[in-house]
N, C-alpha and C positions, 0 to 999 in steps of 0.2 A: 137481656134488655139492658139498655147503657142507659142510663137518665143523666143530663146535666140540668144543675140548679142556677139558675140567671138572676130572677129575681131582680128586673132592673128595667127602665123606661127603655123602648126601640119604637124604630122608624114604623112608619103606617104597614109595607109592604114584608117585613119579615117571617110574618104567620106563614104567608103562604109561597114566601122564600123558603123557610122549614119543608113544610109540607110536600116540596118540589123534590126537594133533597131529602122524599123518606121518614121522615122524622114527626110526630104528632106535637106539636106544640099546644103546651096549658097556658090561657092566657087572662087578663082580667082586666075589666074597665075600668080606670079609676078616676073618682070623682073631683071635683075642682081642687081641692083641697091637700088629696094627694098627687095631683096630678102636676100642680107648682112646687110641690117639696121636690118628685120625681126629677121633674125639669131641671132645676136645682142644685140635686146631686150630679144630673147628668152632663150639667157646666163643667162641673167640678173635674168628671170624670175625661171630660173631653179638654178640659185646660192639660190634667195629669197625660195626655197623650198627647197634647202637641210640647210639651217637656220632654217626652219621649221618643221622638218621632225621632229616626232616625237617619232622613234623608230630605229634602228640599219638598218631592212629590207627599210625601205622608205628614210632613210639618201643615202644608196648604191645603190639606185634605183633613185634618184636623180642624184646623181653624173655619170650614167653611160647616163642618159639625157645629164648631160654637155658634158661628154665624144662624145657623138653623134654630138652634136651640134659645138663642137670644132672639131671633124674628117670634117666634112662637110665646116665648116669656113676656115680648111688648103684646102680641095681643089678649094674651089675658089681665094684661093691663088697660085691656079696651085702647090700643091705639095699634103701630105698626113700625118696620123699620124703617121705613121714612123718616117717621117724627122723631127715633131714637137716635137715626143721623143727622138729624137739623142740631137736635140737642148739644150732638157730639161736635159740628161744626161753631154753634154756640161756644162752650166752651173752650175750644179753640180760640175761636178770636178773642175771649175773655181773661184767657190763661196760658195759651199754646199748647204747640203737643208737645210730642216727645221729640223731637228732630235733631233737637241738640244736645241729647244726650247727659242731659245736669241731672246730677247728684248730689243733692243736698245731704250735707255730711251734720250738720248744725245750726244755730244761731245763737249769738249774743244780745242780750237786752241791751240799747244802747244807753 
């Protein structure tokens, strides 16, 4: 028997991706509390992979994990990606993006 230990938040449909492919997956439900820390980490882990990524397709297939991960993070904020891209267009016109590329190196008090 091979056992791998995961230990780690996945998508709705993996138990029974496992299952397909043989394998008994142990699985547990977790409650609000851990299920935001989860989320969380699993920002973290999906940031750590689009760092990683080592080609244009798996860069954009990262990022659309964050995407996931962050649509999911605003509704347990009781709201949705919508309002989290109103926010992020807010800010834009409040601040800009990124487009041009400044890097603020310092400041002087004048």
């Amino acid at each position: 028997m091979n056992e791998k230990i995961y230990n780690k938040l996945v998508r709705d449909n993996i138990p029974e991706i496992i299952e397909k492919d043989g394998e008994i997956p142990f699985i547990k439900i977790l409650n609000e509390t851990e299920f935001k820390v989860e989320l969380e980490r699993k920002l973290l882990e999906e940031y750590h992979e689009v760092l990683n990524a080592s080609n244009r397709e798996e860069r954009l297939e990262e990022l659309a994990d964050m995407l996931e991960i962050i649509t999911t993070l605003s509704f347990i904020e009781n709201s949705n990606l919508e309002t989290v891209l109103s926010i992020m267009e807010e800010k834009r016109e409040k601040k800009g993006g990124f487009s041009k590329k400044i890097f603020l190196q310092k400041t002087i008090k004048k």
